[in-house]
KOLVEXNU-157479 format. One record per residue (C-alpha): x, y, z; residue number from 1; residue in three letters; chain. Coordinates in Angstrom, 2 decimals. Example, Ala and Ser with C-alpha at 12.3 -4.5 7.8 and 13.67 -1.06 7.14 Angstrom:
BEGIN
<r <12.30 -4.50 7.80> 1 "ALA" "A"> <r <13.67 -1.06 7.14> 2 "SER" "A"> 
***
This chain:
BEGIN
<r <180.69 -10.18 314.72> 1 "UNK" "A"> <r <183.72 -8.20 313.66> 2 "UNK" "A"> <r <184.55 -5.29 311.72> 3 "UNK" "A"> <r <184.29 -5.67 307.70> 4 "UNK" "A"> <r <185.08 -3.41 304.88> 5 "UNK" "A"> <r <183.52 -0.27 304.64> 6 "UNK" "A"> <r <182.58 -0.65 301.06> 7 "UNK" "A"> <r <180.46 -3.84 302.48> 8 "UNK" "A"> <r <180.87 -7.68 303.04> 9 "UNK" "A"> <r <181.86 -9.35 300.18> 10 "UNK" "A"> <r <178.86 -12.22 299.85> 11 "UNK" "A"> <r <176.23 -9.47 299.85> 12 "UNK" "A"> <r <177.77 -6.92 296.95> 13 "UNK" "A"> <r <178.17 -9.83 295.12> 14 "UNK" "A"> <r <174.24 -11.00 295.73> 15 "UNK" "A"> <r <172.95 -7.58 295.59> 16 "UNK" "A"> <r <174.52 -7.36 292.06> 17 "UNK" "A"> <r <173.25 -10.54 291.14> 18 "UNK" "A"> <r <170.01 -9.38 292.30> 19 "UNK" "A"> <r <170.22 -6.02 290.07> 20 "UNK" "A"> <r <171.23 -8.16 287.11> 21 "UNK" "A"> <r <168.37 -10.54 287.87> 22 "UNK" "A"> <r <165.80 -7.73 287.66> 23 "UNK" "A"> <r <166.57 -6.01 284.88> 24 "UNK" "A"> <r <167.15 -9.88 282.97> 25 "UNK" "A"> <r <170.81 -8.99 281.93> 26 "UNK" "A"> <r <173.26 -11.48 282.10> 27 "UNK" "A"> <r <174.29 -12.97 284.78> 28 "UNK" "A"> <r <177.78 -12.10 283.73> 29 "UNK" "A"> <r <177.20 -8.46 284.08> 30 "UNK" "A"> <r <176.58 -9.05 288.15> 31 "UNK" "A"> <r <180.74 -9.19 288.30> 32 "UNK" "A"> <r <181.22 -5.73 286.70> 33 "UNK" "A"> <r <178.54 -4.30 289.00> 34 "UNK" "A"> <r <180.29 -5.80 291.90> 35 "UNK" "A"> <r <183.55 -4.00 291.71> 36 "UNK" "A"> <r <181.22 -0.77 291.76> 37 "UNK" "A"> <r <178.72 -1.50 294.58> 38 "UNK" "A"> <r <178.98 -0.02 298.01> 39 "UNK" "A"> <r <176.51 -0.92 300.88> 40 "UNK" "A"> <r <175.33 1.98 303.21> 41 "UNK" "A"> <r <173.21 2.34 306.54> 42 "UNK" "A"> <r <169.83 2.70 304.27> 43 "UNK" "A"> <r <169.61 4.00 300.56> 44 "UNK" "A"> <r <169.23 7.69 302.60> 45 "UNK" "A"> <r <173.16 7.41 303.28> 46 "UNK" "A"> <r <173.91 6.62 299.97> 47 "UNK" "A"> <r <172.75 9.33 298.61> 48 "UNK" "A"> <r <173.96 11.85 301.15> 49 "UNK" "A"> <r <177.23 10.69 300.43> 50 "UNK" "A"> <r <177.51 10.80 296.63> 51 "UNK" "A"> <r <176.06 14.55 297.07> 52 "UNK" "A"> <r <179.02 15.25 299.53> 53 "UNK" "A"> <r <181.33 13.67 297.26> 54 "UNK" "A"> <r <180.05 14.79 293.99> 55 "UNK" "A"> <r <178.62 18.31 294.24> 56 "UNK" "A"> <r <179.89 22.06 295.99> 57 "UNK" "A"> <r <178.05 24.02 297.38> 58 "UNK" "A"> <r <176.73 26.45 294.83> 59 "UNK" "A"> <r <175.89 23.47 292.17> 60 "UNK" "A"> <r <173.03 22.32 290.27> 61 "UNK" "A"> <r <170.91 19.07 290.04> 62 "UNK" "A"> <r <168.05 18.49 287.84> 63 "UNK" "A"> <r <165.37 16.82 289.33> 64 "UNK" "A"> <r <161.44 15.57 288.42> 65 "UNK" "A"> <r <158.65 18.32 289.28> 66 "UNK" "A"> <r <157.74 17.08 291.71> 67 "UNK" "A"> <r <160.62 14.79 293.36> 68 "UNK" "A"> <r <161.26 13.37 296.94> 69 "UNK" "A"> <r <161.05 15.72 299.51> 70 "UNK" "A"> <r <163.44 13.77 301.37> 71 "UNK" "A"> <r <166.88 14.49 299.04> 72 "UNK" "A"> <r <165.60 18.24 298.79> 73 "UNK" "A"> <r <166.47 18.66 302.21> 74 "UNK" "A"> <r <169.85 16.65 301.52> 75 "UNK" "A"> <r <170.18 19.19 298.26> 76 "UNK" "A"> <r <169.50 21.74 300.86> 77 "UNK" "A"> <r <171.73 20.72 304.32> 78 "UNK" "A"> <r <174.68 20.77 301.02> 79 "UNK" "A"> <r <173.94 24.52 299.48> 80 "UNK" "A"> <r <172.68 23.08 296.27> 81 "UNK" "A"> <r <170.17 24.54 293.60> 82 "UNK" "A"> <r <167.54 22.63 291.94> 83 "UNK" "A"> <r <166.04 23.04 288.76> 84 "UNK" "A"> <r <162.92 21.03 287.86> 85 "UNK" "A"> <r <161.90 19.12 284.84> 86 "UNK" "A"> <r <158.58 18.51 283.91> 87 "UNK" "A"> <r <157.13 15.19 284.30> 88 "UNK" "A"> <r <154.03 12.94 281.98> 89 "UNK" "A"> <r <153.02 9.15 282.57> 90 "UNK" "A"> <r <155.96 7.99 281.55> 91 "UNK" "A"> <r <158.66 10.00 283.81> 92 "UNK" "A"> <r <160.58 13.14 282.67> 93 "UNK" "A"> <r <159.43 15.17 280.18> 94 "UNK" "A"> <r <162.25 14.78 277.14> 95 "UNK" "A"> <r <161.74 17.85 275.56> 96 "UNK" "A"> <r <161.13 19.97 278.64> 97 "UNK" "A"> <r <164.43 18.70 279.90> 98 "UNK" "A"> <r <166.54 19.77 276.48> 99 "UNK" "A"> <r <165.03 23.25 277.11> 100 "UNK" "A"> <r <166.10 23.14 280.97> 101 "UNK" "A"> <r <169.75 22.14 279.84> 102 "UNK" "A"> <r <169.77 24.76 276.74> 103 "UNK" "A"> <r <168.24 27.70 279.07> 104 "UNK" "A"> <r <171.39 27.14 281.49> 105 "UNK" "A"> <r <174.00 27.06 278.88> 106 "UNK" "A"> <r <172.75 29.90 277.43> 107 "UNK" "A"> <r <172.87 31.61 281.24> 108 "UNK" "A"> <r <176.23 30.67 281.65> 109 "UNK" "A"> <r <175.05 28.29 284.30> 110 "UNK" "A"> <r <175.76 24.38 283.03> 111 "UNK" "A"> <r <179.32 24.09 284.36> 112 "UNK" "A"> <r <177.24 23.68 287.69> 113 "UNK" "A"> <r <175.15 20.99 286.90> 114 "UNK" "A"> <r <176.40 17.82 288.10> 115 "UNK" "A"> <r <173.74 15.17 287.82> 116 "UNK" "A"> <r <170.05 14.70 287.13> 117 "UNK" "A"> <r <167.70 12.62 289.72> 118 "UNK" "A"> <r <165.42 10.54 289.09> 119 "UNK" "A"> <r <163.31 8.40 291.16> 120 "UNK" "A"> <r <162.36 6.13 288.82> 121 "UNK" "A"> <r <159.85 3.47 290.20> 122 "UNK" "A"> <r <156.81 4.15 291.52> 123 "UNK" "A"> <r <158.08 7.57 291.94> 124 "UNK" "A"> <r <157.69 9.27 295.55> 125 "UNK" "A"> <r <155.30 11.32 295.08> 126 "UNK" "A"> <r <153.85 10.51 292.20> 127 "UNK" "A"> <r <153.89 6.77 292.29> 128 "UNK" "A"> <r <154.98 6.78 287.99> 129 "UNK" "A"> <r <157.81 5.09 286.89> 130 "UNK" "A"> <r <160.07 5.91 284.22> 131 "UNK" "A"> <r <160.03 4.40 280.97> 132 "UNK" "A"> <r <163.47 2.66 279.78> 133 "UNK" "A"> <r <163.25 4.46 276.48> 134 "UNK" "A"> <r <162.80 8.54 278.54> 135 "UNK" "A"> <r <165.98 6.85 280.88> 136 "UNK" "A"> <r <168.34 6.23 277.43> 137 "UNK" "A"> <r <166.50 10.23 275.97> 138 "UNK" "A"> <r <167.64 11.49 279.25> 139 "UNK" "A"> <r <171.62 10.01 279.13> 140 "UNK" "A"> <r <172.09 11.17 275.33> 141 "UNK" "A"> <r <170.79 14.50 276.43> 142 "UNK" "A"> <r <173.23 14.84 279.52> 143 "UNK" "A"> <r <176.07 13.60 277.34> 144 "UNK" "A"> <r <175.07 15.95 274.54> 145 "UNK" "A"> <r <175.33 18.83 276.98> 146 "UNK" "A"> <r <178.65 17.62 278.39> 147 "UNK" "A"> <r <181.48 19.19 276.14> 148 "UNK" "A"> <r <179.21 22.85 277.41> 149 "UNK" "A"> <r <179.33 21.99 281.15> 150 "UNK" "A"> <r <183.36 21.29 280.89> 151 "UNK" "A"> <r <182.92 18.10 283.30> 152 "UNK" "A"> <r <180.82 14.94 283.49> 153 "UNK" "A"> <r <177.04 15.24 283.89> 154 "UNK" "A"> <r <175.72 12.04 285.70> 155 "UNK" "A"> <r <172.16 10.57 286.04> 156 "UNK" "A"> <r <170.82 9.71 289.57> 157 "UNK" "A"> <r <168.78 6.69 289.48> 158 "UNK" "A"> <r <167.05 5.86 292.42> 159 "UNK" "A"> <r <165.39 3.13 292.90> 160 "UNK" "A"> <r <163.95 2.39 296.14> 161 "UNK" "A"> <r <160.70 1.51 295.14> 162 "UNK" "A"> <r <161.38 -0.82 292.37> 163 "UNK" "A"> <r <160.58 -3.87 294.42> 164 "UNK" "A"> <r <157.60 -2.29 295.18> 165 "UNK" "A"> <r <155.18 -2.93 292.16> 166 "UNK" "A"> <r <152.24 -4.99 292.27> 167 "UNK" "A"> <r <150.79 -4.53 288.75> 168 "UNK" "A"> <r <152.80 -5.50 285.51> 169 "UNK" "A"> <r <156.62 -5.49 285.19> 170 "UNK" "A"> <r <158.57 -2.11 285.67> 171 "UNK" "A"> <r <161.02 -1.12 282.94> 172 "UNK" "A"> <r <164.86 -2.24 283.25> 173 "UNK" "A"> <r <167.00 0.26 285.27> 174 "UNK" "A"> <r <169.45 3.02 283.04> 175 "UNK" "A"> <r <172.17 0.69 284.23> 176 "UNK" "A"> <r <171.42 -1.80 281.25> 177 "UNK" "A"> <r <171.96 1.78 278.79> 178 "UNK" "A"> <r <175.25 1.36 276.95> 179 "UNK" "A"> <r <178.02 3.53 278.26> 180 "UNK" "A"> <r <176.13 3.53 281.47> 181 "UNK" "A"> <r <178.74 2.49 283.35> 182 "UNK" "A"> <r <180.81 5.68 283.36> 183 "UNK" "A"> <r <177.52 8.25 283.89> 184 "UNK" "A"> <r <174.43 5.96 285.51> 185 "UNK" "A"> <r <174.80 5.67 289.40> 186 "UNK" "A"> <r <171.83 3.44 290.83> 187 "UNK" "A"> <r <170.53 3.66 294.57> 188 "UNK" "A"> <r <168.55 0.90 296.07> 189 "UNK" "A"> <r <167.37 -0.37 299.64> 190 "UNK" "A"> <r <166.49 -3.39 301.09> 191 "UNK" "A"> <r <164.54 -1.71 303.67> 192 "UNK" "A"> <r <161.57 -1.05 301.92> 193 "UNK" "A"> <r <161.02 -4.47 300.24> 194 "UNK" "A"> <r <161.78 -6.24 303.22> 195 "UNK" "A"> <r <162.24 -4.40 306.70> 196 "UNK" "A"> <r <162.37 -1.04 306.98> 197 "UNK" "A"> <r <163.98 -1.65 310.45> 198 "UNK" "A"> <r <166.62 -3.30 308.50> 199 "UNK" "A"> <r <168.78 -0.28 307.20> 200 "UNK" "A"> <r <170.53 -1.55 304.74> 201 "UNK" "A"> <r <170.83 0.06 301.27> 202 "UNK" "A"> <r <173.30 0.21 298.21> 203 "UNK" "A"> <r <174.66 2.04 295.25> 204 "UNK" "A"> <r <176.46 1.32 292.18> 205 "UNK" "A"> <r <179.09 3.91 291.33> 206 "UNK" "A"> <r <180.80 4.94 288.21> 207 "UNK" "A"> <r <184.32 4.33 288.81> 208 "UNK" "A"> <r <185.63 7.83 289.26> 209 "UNK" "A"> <r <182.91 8.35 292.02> 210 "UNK" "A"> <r <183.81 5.00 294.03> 211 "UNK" "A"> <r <187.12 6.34 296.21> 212 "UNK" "A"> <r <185.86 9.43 296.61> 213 "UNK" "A"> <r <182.41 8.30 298.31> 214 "UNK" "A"> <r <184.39 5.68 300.27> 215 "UNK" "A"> <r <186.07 7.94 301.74> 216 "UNK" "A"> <r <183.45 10.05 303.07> 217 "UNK" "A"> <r <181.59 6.54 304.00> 218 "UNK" "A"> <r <184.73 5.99 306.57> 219 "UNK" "A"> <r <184.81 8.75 308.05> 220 "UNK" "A"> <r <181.48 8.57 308.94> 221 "UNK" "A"> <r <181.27 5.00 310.26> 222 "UNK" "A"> <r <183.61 2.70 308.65> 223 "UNK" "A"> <r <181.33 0.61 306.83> 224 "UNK" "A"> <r <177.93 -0.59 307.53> 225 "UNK" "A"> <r <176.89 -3.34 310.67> 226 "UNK" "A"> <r <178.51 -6.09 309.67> 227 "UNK" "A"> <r <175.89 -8.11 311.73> 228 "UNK" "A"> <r <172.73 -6.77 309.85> 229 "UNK" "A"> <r <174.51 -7.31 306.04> 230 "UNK" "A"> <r <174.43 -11.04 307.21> 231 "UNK" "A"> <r <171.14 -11.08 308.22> 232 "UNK" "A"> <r <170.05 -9.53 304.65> 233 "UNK" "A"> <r <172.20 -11.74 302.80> 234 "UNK" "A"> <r <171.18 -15.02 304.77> 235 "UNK" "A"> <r <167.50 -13.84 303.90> 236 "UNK" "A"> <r <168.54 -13.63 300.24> 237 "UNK" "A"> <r <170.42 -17.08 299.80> 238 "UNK" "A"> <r <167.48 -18.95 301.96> 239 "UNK" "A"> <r <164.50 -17.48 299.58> 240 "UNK" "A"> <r <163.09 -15.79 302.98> 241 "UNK" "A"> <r <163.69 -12.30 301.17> 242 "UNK" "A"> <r <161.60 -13.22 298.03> 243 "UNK" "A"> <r <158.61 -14.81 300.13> 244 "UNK" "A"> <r <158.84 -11.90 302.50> 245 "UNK" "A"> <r <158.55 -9.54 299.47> 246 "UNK" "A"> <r <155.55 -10.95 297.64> 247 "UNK" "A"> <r <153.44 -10.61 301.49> 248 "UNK" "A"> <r <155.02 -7.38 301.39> 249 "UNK" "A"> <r <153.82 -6.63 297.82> 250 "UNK" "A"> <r <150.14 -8.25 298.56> 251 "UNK" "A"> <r <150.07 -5.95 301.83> 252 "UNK" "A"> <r <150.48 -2.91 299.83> 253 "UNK" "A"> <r <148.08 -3.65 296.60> 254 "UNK" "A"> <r <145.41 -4.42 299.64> 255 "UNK" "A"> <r <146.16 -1.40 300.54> 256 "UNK" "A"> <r <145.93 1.25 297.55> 257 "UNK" "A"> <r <143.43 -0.66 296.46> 258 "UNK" "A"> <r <141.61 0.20 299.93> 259 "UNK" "A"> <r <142.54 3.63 299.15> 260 "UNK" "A"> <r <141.43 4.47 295.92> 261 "UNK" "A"> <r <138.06 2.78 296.50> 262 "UNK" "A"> <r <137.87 5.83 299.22> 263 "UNK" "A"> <r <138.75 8.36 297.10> 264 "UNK" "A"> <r <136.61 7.14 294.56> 265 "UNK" "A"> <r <133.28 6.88 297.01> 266 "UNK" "A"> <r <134.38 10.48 298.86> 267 "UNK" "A"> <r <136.34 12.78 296.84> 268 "UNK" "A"> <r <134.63 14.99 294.78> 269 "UNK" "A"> <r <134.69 15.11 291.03> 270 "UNK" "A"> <r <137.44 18.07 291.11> 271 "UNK" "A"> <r <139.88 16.16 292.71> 272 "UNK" "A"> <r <142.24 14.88 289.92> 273 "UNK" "A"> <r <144.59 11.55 290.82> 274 "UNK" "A"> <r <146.27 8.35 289.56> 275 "UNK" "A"> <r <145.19 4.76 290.75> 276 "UNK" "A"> <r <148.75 3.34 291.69> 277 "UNK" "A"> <r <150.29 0.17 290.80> 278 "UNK" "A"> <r <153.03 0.15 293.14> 279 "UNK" "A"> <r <155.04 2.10 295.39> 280 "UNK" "A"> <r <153.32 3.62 298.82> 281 "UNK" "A"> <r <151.65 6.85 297.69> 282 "UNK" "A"> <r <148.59 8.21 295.67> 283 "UNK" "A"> <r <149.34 11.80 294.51> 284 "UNK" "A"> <r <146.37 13.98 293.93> 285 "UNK" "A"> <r <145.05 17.54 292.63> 286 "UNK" "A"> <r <142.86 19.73 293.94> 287 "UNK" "A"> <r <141.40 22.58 292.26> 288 "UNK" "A"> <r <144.14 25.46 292.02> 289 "UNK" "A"> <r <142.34 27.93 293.81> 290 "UNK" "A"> <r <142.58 25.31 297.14> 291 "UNK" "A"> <r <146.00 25.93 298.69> 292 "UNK" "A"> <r <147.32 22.70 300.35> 293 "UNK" "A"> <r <150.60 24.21 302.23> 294 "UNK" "A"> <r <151.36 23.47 305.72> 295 "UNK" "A"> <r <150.08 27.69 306.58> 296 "UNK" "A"> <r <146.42 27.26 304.84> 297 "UNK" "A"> <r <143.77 26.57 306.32> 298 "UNK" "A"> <r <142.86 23.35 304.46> 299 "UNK" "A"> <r <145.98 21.93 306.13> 300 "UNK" "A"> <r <144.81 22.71 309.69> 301 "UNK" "A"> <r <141.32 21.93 309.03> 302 "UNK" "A"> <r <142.58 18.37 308.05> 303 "UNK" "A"> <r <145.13 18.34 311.08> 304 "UNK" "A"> <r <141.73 18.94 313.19> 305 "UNK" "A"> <r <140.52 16.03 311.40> 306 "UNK" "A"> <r <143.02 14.14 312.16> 307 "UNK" "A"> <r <144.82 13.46 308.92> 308 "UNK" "A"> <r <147.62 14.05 307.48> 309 "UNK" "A"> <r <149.40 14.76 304.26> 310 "UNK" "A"> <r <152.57 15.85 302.94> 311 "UNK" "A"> <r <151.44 19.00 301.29> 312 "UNK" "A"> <r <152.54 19.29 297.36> 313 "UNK" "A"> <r <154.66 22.27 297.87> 314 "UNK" "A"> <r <156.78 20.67 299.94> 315 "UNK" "A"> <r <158.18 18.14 296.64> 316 "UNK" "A"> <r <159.11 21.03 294.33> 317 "UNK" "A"> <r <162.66 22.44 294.29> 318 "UNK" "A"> <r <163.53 26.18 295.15> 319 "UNK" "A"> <r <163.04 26.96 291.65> 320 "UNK" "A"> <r <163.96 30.81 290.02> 321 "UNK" "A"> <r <162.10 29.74 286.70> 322 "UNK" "A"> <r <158.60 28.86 288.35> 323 "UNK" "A"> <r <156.52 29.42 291.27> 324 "UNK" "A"> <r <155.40 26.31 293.46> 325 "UNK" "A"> <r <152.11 24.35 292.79> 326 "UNK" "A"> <r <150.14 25.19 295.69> 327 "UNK" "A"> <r <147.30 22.71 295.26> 328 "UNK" "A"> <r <148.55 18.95 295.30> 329 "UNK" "A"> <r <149.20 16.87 298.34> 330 "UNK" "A"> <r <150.93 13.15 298.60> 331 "UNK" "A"> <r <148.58 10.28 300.50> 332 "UNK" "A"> <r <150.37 7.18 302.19> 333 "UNK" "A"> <r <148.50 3.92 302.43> 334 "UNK" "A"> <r <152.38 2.60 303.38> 335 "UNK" "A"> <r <151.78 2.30 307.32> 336 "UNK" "A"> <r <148.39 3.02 308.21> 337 "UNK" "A"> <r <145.49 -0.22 308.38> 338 "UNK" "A"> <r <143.44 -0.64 305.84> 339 "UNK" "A"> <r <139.88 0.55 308.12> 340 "UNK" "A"> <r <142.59 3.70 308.99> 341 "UNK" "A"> <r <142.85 4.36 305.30> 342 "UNK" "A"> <r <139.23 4.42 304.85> 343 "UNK" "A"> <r <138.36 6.59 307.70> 344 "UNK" "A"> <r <141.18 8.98 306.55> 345 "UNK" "A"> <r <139.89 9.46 303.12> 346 "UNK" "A"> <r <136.33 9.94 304.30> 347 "UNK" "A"> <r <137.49 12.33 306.77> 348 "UNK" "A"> <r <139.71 14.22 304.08> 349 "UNK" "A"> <r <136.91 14.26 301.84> 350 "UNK" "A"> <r <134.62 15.88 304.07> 351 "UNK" "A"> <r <137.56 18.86 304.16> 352 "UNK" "A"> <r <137.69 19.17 299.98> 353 "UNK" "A"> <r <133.94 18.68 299.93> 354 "UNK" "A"> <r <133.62 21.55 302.52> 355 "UNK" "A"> <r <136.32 24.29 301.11> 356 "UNK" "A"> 
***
């Protein structure tokens, strides 16, 4: 019940490295050298608030995914950043979209701004695809090709929130496992999500330049994280509660899309273009471009009077000078609602495309 470090108690860095190592099957040696990098925060939110305070100025660039998390746009945002966005397939980032990205803002003048590229990388909110290990190690020898140009370090983002969160097949390892990751890779995770998203409690993995500098910040905002609720997370972990608490979890969730797509699949119309999931909380879907999904259109009020809810596509694309917004897309959460809820929603929403 007392005060403990701010970079985090001791037992759970070291089992939350372990617990990296274990999932990407890498030695269990490499859990020490993760260790000395790890920090816990107050949710994997805070983590990545304060690497941007500690990493970028105001004025500076991040690459992310078209479309991203809506969630660290804002953070981008609240911190005067600029994001430029990178093309996505089935397999994560678009490689070769990316290399023009980087060579269109040398060529402006504009690279010494860039400081990182991020990357949600499993189960991707909103798209729900994860990143192949092979676009992850395309992605770091394109950063450090670009380096010597930018004048300064340019680091890749990897978070990882959903990882845990997978209930079909097993998701590639994380960039961590990349040689020479350890000076350029910074990995964000949570134990919220996989196991009680009352529970704030999240972590990062720092290169080593980065680790002062966001400890720092981390004490002057609260000293370190509840010492009380790191023991409850890392009791859960040594007693096996965590891992049979996680496969409900995961069983909960695959009920759940799979509840969801059968909806879309009975009341959507043909036009409507999505992915089934196989993890994560989200289906993302596409409606014809000439149906404008934004928070102003009427589709979105239509739906409100229906009483659904989506997070319109717009909304997870960066401020962007080189493109204009998709207007069409929205994101769909089966994360929270019941499984009946889900149905009714879709049937409702359906009745909305069917009628627009």
């Amino acid at each position: 019940m007392q005060y403990g470090s701010t970079a985090g108690d001791d037992a759970l860095i070291g089992r939350t490295a372990a617990r990296i190592a274990e999932l990407d099957g890498a030695p269990a040696g490499q859990a020490t050298g993760l260790a000395k990098r790890l920090v816990i925060t107050h949710g994997s939110q805070q983590f990545l608030y304060l690497l941007t305070e500690a990493l970028c100025d105001p004025g500076d660039i991040v690459l992310v995914e078209d479309p991203t998390y809506f969630v660290y746009l804002g953070i981008m945002q609240s911190r005067g950043l600029a994001g430029r966005g990178v093309r996505m397939n089935r397999d994560g980032i678009d490689l070769g979209h990316l290399e023009q990205v980087l060579e269109s803002l040398r060529r402006s003048g504009e690279l010494k701004r860039v400081k990182m590229l991020y990357l949600v990388s499993y189960y991707q909110n909103p798209t729900g695809r994860s990143t192949g290990f092979a676009v992850k190690e395309g992605a770091l020898e394109l950063l450090s090709k670009y380096e010597r140009a930018a004048g300064h370090p340019i680091y890749m983002l990897e978070d990882a929130a959903y990882r845990e969160l997978g209930f079909a097949g097993e998701p590639a390892s994380s960039a961590l496992t990349v040689g020479g990751a350890a000076e350029r890779v910074i990995y964000s995770g949570t134990y919220s999500k996989p196991f009680a998203t009352g529970v704030r409690v999240g972590f990062g993995v720092l290169p080593e330049a980065l680790l002062d500098p966001v400890l720092r910040i981390k004490a002057n905002h609260d000293f370190g994280t509840s010492h009380l609720i790191q023991q409850l997370v890392f009791k859960a972990l040594e007693s096996g509660e965590y891992v049979k608490n996680l496969k409900k979890v995961q069983a909960r969730y695959r009920a759940k899309a799979g509840a969801m797509t059968a909806a879309i699949k009975e009341f959507f119309p043909g036009s409507v273009e999505w992915e089934k999931p196989v993890g994560g909380l989200n289906v993302w879907a596409g409606l014809p471009r000439s149906t404008n999904t934004g928070m102003k259109s009427g589709f979105f009020r239509r739906a409100l009077g229906q009483d659904v809810l989506y997070v319109p596509g717009n909304l997870c694309y960066a401020d962007d000078v080189i493109r204009r917004k998709p207007s069409h897309e929205m994101r769909l959460s089966f994360g929270a609602a019941p499984e009946a809820d889900i149905r009714r929603g879709i049937r409702r929403l359906g009745r909305v495309i069917g009628g627009n």
